[in-house]
The first five atom37 places (N, CA, C, CB, O) and aatype in JSON, in Angstrom:
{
  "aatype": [20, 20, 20, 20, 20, 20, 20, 20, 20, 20, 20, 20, 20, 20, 20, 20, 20, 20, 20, 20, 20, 20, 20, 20, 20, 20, 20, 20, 20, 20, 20, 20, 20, 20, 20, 20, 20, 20, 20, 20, 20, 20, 20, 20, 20, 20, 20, 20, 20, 20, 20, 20, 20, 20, 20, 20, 20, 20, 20, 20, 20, 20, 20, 20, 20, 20],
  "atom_mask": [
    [1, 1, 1, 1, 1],
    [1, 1, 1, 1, 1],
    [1, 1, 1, 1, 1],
    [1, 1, 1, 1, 1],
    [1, 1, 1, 1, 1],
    [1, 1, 1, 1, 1],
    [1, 1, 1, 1, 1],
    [1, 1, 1, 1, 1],
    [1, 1, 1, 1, 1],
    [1, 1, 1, 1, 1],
    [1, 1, 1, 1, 1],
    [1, 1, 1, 1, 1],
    [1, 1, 1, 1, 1],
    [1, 1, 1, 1, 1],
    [1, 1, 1, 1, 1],
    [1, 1, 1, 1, 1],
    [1, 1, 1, 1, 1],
    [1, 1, 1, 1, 1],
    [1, 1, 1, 1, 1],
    [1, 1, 1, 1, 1],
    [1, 1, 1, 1, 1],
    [1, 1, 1, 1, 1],
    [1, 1, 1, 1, 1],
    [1, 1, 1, 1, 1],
    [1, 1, 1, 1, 1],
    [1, 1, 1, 1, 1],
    [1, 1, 1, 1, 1],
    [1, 1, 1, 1, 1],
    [1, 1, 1, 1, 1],
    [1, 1, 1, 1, 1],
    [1, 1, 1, 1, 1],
    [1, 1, 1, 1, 1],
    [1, 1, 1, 1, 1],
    [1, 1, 1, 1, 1],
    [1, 1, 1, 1, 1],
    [1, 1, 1, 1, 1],
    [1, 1, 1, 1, 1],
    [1, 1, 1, 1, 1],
    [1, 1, 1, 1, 1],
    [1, 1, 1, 1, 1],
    [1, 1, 1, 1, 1],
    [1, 1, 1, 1, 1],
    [1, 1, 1, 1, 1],
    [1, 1, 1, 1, 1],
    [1, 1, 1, 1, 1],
    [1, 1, 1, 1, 1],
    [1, 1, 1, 1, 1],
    [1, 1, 1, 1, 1],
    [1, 1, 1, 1, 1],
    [1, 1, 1, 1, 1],
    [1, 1, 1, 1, 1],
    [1, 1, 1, 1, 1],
    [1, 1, 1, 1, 1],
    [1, 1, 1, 1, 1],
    [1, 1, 1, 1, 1],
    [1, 1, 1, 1, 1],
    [1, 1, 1, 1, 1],
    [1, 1, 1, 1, 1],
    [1, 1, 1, 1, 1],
    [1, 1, 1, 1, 1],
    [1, 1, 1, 1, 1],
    [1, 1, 1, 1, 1],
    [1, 1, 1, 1, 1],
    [1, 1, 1, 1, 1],
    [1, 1, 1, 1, 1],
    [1, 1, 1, 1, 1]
  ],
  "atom_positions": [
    [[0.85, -1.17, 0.0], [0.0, 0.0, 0.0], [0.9, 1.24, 0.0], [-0.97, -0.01, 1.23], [1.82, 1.26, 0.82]],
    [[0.76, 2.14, -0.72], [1.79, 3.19, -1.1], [1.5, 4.22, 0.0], [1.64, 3.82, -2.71], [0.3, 4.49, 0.1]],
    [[2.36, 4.87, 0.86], [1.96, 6.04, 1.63], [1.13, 7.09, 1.48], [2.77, 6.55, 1.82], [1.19, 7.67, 0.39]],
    [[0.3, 7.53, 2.38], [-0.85, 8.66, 2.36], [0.3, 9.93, 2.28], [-2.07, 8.68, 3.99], [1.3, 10.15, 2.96]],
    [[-0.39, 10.76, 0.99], [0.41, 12.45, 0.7], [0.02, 12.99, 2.14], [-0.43, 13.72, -0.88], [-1.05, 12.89, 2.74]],
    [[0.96, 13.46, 2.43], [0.28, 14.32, 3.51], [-0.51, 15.44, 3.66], [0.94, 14.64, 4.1], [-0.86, 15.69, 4.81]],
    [[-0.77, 15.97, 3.02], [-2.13, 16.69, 2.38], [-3.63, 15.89, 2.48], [-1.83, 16.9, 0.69], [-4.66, 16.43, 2.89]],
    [[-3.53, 14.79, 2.12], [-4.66, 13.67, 2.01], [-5.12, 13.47, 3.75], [-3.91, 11.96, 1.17], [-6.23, 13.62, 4.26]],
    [[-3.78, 13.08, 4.39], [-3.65, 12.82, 5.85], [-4.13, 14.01, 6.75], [-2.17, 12.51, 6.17], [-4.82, 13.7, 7.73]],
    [[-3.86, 15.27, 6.54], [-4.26, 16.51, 7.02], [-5.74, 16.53, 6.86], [-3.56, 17.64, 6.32], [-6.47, 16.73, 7.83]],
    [[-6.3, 16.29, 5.36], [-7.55, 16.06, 5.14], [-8.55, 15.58, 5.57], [-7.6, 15.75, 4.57], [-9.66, 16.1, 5.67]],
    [[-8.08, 14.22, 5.95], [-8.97, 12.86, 6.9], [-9.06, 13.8, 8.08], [-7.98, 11.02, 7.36], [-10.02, 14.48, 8.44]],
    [[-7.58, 13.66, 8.71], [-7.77, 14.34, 10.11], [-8.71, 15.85, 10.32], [-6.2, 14.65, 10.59], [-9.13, 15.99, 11.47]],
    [[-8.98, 16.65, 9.61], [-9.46, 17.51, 9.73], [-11.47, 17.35, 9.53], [-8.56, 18.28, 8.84], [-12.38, 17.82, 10.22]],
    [[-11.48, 16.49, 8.28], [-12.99, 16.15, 8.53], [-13.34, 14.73, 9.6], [-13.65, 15.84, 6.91], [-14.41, 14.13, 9.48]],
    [[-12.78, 14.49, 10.16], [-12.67, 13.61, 11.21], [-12.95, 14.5, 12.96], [-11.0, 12.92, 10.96], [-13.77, 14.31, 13.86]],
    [[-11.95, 15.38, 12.8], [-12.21, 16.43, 13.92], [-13.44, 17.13, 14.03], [-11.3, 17.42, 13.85], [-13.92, 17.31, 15.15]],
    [[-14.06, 17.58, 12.96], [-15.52, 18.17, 12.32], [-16.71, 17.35, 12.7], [-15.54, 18.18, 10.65], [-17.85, 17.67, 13.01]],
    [[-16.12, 16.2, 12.6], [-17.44, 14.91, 12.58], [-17.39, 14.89, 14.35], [-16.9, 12.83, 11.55], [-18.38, 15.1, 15.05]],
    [[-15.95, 14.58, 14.89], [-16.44, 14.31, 16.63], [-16.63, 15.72, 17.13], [-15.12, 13.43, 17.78], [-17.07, 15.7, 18.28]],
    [[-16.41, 17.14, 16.58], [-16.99, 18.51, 17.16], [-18.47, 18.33, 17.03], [-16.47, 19.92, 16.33], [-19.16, 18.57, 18.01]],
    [[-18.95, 17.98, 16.04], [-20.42, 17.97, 15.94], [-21.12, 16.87, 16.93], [-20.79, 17.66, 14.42], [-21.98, 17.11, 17.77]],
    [[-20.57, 15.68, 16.65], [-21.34, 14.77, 17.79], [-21.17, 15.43, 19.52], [-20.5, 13.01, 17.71], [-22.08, 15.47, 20.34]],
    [[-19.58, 15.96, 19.76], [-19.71, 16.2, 21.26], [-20.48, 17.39, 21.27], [-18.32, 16.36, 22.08], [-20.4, 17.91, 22.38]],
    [[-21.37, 18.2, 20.29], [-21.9, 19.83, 20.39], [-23.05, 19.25, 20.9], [-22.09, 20.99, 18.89], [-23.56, 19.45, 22.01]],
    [[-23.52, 18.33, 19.77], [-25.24, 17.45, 19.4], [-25.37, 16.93, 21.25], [-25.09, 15.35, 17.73], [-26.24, 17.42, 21.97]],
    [[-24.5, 16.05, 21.68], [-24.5, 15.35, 23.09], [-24.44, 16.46, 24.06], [-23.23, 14.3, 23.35], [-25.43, 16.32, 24.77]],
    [[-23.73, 17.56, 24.46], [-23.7, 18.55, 24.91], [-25.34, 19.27, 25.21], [-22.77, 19.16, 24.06], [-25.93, 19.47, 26.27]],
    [[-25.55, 19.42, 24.45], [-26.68, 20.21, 24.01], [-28.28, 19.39, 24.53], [-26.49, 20.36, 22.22], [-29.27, 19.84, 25.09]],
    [[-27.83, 17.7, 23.9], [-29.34, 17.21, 24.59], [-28.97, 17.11, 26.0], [-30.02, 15.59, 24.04], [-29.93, 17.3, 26.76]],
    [[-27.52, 16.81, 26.72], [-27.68, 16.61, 28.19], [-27.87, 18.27, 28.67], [-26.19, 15.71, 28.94], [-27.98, 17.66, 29.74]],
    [[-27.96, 19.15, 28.85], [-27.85, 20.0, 29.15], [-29.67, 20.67, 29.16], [-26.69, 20.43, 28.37], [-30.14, 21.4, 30.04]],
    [[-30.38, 20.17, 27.97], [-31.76, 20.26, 27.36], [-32.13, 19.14, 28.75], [-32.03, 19.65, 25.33], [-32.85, 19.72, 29.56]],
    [[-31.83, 17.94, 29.1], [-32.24, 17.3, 30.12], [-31.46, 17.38, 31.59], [-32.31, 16.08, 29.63], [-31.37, 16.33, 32.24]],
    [[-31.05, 18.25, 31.97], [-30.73, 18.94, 33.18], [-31.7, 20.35, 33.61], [-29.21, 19.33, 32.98], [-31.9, 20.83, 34.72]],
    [[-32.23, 20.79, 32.23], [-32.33, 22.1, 32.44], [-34.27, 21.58, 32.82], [-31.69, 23.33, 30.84], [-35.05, 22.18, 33.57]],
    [[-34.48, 20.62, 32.2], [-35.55, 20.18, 32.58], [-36.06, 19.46, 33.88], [-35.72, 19.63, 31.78], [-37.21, 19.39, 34.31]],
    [[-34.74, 18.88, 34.45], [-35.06, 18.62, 36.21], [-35.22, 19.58, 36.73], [-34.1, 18.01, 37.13], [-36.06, 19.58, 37.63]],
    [[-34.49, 20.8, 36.44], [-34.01, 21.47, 37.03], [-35.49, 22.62, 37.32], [-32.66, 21.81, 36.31], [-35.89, 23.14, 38.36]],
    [[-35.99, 22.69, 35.9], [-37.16, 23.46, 36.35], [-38.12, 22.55, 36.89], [-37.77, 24.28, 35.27], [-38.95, 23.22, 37.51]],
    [[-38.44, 21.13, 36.94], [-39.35, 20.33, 38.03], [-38.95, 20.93, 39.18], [-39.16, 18.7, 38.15], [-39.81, 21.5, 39.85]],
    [[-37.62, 20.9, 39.63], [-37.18, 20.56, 40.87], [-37.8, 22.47, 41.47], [-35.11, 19.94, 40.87], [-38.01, 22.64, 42.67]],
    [[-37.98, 23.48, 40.62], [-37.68, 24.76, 41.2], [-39.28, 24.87, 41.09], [-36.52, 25.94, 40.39], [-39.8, 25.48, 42.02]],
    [[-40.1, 24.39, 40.12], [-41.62, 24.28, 40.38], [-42.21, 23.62, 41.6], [-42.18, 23.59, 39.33], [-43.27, 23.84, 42.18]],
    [[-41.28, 22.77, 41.82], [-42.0, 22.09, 43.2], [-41.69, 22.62, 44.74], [-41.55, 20.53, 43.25], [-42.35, 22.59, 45.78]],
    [[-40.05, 23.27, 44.31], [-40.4, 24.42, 45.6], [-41.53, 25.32, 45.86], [-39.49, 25.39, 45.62], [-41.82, 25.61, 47.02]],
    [[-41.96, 25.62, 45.19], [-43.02, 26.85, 45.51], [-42.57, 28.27, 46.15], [-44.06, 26.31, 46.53], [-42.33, 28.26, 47.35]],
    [[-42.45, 29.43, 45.5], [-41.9, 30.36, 45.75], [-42.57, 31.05, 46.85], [-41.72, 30.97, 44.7], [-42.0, 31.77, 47.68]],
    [[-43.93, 30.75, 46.79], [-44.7, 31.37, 48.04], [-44.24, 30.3, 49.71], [-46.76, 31.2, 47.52], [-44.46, 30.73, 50.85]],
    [[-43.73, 29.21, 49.47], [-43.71, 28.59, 51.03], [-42.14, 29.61, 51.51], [-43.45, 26.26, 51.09], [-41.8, 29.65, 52.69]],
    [[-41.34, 30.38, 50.43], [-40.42, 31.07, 51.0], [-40.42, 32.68, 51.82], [-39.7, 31.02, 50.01], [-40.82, 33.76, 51.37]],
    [[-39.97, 32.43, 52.84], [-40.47, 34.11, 53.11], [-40.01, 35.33, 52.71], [-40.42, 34.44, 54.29], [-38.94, 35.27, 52.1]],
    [[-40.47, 36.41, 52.86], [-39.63, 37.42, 52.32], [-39.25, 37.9, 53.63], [-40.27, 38.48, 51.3], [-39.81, 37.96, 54.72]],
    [[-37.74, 38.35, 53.03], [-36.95, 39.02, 54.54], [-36.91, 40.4, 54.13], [-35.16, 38.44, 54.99], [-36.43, 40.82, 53.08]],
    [[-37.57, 41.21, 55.26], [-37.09, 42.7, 55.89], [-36.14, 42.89, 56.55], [-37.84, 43.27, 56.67], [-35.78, 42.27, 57.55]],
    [[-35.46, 44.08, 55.87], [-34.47, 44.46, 57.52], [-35.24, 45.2, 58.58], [-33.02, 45.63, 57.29], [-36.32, 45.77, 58.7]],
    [[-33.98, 44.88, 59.42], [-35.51, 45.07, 60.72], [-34.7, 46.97, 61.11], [-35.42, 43.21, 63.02], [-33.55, 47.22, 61.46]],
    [[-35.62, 47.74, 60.92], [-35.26, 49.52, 60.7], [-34.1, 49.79, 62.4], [-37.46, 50.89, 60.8], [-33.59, 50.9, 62.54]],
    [[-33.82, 48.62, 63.57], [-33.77, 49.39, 64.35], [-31.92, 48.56, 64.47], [-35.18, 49.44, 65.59], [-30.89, 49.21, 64.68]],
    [[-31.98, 47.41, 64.31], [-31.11, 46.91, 64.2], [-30.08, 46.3, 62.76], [-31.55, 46.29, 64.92], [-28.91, 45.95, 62.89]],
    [[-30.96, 46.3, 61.23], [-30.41, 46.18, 60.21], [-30.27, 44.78, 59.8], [-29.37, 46.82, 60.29], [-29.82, 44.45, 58.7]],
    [[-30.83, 43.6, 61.13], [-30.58, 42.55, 60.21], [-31.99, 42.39, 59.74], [-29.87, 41.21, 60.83], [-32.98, 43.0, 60.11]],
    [[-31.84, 41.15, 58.57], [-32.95, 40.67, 57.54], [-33.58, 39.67, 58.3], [-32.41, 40.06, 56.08], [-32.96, 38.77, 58.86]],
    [[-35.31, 39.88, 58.35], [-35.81, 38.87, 59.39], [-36.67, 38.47, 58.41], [-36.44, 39.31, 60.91], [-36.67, 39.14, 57.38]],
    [[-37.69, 37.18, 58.53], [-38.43, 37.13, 57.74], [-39.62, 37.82, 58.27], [-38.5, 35.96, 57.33], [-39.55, 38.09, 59.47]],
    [[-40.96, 38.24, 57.53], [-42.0, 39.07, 57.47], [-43.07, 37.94, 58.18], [-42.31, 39.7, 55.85], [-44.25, 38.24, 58.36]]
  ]
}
């Protein structure tokens, strides 16, 4: 088998690099699409109203809840 020009070799390697950038973008992208989706279960099921809101308190300055 006669040696690859190295031009040819640069070639492979370069649409080779293209092909695993795209698969790790594609994988990236759905895990991230399914994190972002626990993530809003997990912040819907807190409920923003069971949290209190904190005042500072006018005489001393710390934050108490209301």
């Amino acid at each position: 088998m006669p040696p690859v020009p190295p031009v040819l070799g640069w070639t492979i390697a370069a649409v080779a690099t293209a092909a695993l950038g795209r698969l790790l973008v594609r994988e990236w992208r759905r895990v991230n699409e399914m994190l972002d989706a626990q993530e809003l279960t997990a912040t819907a099921e807190l409920g923003r109203e069971s949290i209190p809101t904190l005042r500072p308190d006018p005489r001393t300055g710390v934050y108490r809840p209301e």
